[in-house]
VMD Tcl script that draws the C-alpha trace (Angstrom):
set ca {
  {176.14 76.78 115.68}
  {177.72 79.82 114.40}
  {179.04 82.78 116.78}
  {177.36 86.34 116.73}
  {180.24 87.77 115.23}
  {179.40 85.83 111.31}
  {175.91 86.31 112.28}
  {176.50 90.48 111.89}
  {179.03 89.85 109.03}
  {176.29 88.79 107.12}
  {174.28 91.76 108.08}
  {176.94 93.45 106.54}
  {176.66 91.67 103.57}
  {173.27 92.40 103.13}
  {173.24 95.79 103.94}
  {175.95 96.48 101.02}
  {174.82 94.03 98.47}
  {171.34 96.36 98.73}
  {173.06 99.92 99.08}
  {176.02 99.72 96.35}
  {174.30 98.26 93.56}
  {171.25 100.90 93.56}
  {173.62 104.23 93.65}
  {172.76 106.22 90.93}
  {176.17 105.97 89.47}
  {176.55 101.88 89.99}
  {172.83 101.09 88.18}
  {173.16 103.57 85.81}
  {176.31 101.03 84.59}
  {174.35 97.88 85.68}
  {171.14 98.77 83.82}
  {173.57 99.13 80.73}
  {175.32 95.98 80.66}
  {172.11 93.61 81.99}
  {169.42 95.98 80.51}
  {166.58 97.39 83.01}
  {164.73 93.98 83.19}
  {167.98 92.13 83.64}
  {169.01 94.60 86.26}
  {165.44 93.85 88.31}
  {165.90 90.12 88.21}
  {170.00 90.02 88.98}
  {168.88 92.54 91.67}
  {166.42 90.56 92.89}
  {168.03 86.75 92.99}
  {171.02 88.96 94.70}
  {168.44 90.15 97.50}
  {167.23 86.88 97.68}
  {170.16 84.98 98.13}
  {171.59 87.25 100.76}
  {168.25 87.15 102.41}
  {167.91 83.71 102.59}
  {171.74 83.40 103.96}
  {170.84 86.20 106.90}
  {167.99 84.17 107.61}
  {170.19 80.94 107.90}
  {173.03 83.25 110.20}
  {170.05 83.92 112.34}
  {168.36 80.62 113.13}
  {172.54 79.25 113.79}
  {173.10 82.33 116.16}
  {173.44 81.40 119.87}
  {169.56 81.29 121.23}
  {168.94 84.17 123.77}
  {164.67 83.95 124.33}
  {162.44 87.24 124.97}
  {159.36 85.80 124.99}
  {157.30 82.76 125.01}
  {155.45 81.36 121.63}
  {151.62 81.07 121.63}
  {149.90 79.60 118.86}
  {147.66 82.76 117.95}
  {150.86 84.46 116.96}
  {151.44 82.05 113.41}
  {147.98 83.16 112.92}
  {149.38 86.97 112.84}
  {152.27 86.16 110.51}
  {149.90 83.62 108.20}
  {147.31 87.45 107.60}
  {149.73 89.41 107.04}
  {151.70 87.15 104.76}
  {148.93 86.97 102.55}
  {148.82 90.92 102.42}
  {152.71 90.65 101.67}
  {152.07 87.79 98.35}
  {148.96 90.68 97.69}
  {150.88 93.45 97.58}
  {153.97 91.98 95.86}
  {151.86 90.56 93.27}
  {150.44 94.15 92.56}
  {153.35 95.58 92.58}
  {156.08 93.83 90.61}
  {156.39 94.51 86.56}
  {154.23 97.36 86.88}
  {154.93 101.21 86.25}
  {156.72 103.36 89.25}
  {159.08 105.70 88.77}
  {158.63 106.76 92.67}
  {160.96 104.00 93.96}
  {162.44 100.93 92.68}
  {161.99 98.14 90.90}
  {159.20 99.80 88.35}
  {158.77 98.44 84.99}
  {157.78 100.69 81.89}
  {157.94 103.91 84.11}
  {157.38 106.21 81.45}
  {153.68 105.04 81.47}
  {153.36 105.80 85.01}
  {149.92 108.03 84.90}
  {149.77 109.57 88.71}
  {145.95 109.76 88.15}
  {145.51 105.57 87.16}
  {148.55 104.82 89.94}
  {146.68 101.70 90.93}
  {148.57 100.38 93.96}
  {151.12 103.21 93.89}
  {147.92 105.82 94.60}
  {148.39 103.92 98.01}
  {152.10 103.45 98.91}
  {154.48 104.47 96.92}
  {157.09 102.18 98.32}
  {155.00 98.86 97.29}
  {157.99 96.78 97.90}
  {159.20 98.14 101.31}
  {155.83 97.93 102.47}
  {155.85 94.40 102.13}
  {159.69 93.84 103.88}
  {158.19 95.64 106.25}
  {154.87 93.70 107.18}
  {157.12 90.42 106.59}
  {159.47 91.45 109.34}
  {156.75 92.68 111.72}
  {154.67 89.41 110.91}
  {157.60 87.16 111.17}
  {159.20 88.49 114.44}
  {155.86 88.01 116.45}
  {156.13 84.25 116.93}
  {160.10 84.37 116.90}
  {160.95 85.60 120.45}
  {164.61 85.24 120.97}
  {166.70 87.75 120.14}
  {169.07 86.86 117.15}
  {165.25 86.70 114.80}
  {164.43 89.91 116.75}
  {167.16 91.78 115.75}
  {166.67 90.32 112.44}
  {163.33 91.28 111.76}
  {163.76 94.67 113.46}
  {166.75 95.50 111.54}
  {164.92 94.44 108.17}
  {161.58 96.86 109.25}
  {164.06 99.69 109.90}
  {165.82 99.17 106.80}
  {162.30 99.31 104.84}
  {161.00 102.32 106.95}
  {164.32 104.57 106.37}
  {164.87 103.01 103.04}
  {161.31 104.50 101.95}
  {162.87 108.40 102.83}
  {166.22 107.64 101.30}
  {164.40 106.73 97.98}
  {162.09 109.96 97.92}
  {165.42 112.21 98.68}
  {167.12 110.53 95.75}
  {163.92 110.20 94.01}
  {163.55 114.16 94.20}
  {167.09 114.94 93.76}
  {167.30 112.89 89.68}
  {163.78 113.99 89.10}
  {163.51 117.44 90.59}
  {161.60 118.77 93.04}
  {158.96 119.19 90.61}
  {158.26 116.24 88.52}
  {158.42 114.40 91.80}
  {155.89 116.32 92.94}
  {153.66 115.96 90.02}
  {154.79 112.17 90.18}
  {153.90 111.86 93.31}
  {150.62 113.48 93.51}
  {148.56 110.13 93.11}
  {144.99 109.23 93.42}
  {143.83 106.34 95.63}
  {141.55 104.38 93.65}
  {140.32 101.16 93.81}
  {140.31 99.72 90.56}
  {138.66 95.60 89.31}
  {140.81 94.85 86.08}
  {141.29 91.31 84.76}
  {145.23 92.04 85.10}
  {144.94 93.06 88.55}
  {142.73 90.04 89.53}
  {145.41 87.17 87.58}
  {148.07 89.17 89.75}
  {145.61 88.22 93.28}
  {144.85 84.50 91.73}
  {149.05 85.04 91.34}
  {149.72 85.76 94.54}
  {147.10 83.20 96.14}
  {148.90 80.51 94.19}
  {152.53 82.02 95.59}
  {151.28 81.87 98.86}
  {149.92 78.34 99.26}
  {153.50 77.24 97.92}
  {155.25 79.26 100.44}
  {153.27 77.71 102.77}
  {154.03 74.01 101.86}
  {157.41 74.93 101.39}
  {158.71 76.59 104.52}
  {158.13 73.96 106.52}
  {160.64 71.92 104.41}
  {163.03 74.85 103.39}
  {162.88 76.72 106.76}
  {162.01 73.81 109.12}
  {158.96 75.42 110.32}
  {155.80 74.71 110.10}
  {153.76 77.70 109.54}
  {150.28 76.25 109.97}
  {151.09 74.01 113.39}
}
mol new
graphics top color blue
foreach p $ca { graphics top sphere $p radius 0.5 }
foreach p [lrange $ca 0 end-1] q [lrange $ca 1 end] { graphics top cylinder $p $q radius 0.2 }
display resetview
């Protein structure tokens, strides 16, 4: 068991492994060397690595309980996990220049926005809903300040990106950018991307039990 005091040092490594390497000034050099896909996927094995050892600091912190577990609360986290593979799915590869992690953004049409016509932070929105959906059934409170911190960081992290957003773009083109249209769109790309993420969540599913040493569906 591991004290509270590495348990915030590696909130502190998160927190600058996902600040310093998305400065304007820092990717600009990044994208460079690794190119912009290379940049998404060193990016995103770094966020998942840190991730994964947060997560790790968290279940080793000293247990303090809050509240009690009840069985309908895995049913919360299973929903909106699914939403989370849905939305990730639908989101990665494809065109936004509104936040991060877009692929292609000079294709980005704000009238065909797809996914973006509906959040514009695809990727936050899913942190988000997997910290709300995973701090339900974890009552004590090293996983609660986990998954509180990681929904704040997604919430604020959404207004830091439209302030920088606005401030390489313009106030203009961000504007024009960002005035989207909600659609809802059937394409035979969007529906591999669902049978995608329906395929990413089943393995999640057999796998955290093993990996995490939970099981999600008990």
């Amino acid at each position: 068991m591991i004290g509270w005091g590495a348990y915030f040092l590696a909130f502190v490594v998160f927190f600058l492994t996902h600040s310093i390497p998305v400065r304007p000034v820092v990717k600009s050099r990044l994208v460079t060397v690794l190119g912009p896909r290379g940049f998404t996927a060193a990016y995103s094995a770094l966020s998942i690595g840190v991730l994964a050892l947060v997560i790790v600091a968290a279940g080793s912190a000293p247990y303090v309980g809050l509240w009690e577990w009840a069985p309908w609360q895995n049913n919360v986290t299973l929903t909106v996990m699914f939403l989370v593979c849905v939305i990730a799915a639908l989101a990665l590869g494809r065109p936004n220049p509104l936040s991060f992690g877009g692929s292609n953004n000079d294709r980005f049409d704000p009238a065909h926005a797809g996914l973006i016509g509906w959040m514009r932070h695809p990727l936050l929105v899913a942190l988000f809903l997997w910290a709300f959906g995973h701090m339900i059934p974890n009552g004590n409170l090293a996983h609660v300040i986990l998954f509180v911190a990681f929904g704040s960081f997604a919430l604020f992290g959404m207004r830091i990106i439209d302030r920088r957003k606005k401030r390489i773009l313009g106030n203009g083109e961000w504007a024009r950018l960002a005035d989207t249209k909600r659609q809802i769109t059937v394409t035979g790309n969007g529906l591999i991307r669902i049978a995608i993420a329906v395929a990413v969540y089943a393995l999640l599913l057999s796998l955290h039990g093993p990996v995490i040493g939970v099981e999600p569906l008990l």
